[in-house]
C-alpha positions in Angstrom: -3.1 -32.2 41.0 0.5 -31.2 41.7 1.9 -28.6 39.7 3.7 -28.8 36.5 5.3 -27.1 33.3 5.8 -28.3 29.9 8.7 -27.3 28.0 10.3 -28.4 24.1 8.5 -29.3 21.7 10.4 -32.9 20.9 8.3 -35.8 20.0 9.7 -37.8 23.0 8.3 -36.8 26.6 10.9 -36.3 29.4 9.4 -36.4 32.6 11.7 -34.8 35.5 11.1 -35.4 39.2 13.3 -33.2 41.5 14.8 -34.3 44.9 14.2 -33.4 48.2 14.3 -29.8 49.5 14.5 -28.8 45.4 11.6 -27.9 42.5 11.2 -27.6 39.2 13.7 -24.6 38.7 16.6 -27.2 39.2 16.8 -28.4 35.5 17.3 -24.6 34.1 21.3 -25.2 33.4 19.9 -28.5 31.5 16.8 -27.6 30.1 18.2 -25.3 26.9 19.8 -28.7 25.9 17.2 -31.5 26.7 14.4 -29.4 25.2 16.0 -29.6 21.7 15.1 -33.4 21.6 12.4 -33.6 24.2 9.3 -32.1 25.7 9.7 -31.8 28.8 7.7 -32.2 31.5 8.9 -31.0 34.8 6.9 -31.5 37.9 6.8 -30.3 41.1 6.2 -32.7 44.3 4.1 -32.4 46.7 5.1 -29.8 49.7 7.4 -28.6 47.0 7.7 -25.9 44.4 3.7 -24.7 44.1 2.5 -28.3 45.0 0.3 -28.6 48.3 1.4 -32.1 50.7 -0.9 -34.6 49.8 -0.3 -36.7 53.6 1.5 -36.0 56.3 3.8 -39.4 55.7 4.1 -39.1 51.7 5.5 -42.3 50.9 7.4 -43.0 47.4 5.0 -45.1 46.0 2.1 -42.4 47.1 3.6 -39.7 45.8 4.1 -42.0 42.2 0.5 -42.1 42.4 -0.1 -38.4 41.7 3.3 -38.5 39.2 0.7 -40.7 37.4 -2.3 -38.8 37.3 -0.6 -35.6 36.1 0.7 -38.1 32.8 -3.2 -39.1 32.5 -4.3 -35.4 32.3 -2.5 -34.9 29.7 -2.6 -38.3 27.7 0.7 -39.9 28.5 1.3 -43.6 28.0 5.3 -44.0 26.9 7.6 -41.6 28.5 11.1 -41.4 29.7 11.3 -40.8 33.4 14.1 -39.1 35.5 14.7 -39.0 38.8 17.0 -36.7 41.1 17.7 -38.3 44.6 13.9 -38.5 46.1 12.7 -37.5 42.8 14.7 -41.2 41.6 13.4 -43.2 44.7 10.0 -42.0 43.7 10.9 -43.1 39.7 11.3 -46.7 41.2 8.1 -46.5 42.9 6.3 -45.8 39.3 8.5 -48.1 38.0 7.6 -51.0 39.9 3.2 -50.0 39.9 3.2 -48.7 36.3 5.9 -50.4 34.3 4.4 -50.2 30.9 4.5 -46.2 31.4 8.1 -46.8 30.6 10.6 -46.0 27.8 13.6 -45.5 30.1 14.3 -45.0 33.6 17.2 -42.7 35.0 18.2 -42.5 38.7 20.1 -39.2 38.3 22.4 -39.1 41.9 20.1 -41.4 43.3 19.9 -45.3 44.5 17.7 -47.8 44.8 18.9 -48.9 48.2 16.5 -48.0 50.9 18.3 -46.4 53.9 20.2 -48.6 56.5 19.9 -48.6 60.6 22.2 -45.6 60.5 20.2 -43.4 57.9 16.9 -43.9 59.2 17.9 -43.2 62.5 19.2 -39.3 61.4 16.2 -38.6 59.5 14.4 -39.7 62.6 16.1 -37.4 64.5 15.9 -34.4 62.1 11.6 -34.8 62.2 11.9 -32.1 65.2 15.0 -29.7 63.8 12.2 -29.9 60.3 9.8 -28.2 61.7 10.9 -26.1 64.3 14.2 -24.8 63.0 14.1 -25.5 59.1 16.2 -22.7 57.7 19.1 -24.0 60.0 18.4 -27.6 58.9 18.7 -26.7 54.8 21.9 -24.2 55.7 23.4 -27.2 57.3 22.6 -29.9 55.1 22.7 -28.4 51.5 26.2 -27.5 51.1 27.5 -31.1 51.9 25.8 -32.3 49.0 28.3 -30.5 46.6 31.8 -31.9 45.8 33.7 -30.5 48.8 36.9 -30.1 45.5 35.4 -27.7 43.9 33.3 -25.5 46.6 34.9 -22.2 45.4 33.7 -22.9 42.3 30.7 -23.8 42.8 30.0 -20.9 45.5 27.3 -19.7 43.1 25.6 -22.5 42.6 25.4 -23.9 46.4 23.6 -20.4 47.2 21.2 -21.3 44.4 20.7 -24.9 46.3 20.4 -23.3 49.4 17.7 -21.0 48.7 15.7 -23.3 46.2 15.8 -25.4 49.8 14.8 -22.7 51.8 11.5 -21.8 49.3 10.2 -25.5 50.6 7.4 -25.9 52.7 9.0 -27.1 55.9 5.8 -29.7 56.5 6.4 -30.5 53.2 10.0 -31.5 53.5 8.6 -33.4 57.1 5.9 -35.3 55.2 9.1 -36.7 52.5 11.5 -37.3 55.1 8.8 -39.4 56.7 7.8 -40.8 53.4 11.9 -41.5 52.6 11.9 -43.4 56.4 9.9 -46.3 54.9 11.5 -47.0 51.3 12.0 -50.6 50.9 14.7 -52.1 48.6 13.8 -51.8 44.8 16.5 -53.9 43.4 13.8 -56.3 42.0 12.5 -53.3 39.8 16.2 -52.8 38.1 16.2 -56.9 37.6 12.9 -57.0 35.6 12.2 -53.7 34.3 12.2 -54.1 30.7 12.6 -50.4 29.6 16.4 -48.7 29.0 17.9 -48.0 32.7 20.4 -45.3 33.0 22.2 -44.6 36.1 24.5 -41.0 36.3 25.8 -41.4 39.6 28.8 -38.6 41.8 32.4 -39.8 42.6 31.6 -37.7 45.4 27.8 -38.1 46.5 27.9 -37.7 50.3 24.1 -39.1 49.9 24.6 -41.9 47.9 27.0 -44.7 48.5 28.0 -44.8 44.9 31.3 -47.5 44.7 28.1 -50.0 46.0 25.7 -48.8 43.9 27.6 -49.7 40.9 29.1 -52.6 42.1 25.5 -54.2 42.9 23.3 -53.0 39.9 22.3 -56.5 38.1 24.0 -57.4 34.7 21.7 -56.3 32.0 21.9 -55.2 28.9 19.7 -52.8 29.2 21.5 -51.0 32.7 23.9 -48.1 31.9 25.9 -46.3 34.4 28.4 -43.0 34.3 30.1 -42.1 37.3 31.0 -38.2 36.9 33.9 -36.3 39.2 31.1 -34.3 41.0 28.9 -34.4 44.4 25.4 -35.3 44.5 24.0 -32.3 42.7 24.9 -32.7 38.9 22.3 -30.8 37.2 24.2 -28.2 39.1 28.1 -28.8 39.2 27.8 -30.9 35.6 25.0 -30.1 33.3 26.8 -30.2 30.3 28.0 -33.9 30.2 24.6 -34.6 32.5 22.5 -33.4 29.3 25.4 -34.9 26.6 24.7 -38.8 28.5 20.8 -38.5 28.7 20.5 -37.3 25.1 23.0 -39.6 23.8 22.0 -43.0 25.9 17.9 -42.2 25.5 17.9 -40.9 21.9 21.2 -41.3 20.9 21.6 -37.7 19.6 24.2 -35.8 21.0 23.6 -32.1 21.7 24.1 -28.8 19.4 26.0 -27.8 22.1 27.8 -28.7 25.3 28.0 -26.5 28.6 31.1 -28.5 30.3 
């Protein structure tokens, strides 16, 4: 079963899936905050944090599958799930298999569009850099995700990116990448899910085309989206308005306090 820790004591369940290259430890500038109204419970995926790879190609809607059995073990049937970039594409996988699992449904930084020609084609190409030159590959890769306004500021916190990405399992990472290669579009899941969508999205998310994101998410009532002035990485650059909007739109409780 892949890892996880509970945290709060709140009578509503928060369940957080990190992104790619990333673990559990990425909701500690957010977790003070949401654990005052929730319990949480944070879960590492697999060839991540202290979870083995479960397949060498761990597809979104496989690694759901094991998101799933860690909610059986310990009794879970309504829950609000949150999703940071992989950790979101994997939220619409549940989403679509296990719908009435759902209270609400957040794609934190993340989309529902599957990668075009373009995107497929550099993941393709990183398979080999992966595995045989990895720390290179996160040193390259994880600054970009930050807003490239603020990167003196945020010096501290790109280090802490940078070596939460360098703790993962390299195979791991492969397996996601590979697993990320064959997403399919989950529009359909945002057009009939009848739970509370919430979309926090990054003025400046290299990783996610966000002016089309918004543009295209269907016209329900039940769809809310933010678009912060950050990067791709909010949890890290804005956790106080991050933790302000989930408590607020899910419970509708703001906060004792806000960490702006």
């Amino acid at each position: 079963m892949l890892h996880f820790e509970k945290k709060g004591n709140g009578k509503e369940t928060l369940v957080l899936l990190h992104g790619f290259m990333e673990n559990s430890s990425i909701w500690s500038d957010m977790e003070p905050h949401l654990s005052e109204n929730f319990t949480l419970l944070k879960i590492d995926l697999p060839g991540h944090g202290q979870s083995e790879i479960i397949a060498e190609v761990q597809t979104m809607e496989l690694v759901a599958e094991e998101v799933k059995k860690v909610l059986d073990s310990q009794n879970l049937k309504k829950i609000h799930l949150l999703g940071h970039s992989m950790g979101g594409y994997i939220s619409l996988g549940f989403a679509e298999k296990y719908p009435e699992y759902l209270k609400s449904l957040t794609l934190f930084f993340s989309t529902y569009f599957p990668d075009d020609a373009e995107k497929k084609a550099q993941r393709i190409k990183s398979y080999r850099i992966i595995q045989d030159a990895f720390a290179h590959y996160a040193k390259a890769g994880v600054p970009n995700l930050f807003n490239p306004n603020e990167k003196d500021i945020l010096e501290g916190k790109i280090e802490i990116a940078l070596q939460t990405a360098l703790s993962t399992n390299n195979l791991g990472a492969l397996a996601s990448v590979k697993g990320m290669v064959e997403r399919t579009d989950k529009k359909h899941v945002l057009e009939n899910l009848e739970a509370k969508i919430l979309v926090i999205a990054g003025k400046h998310d290299n990783a996610v085309k966000t002016e089309l994101l918004i543009k295209n998410l269907p016209d329900r009532t039940n769809i809310k989206s933010y678009v912060l002035d950050c990067g791709h990485n909010g949890h890290w650059e804005k956790p106080g308005i991050c933790t302000a909007i989930i408590n607020t739109e899910l419970l509708h409780n703001l906060p004792k306090h806000l960490v702006l």
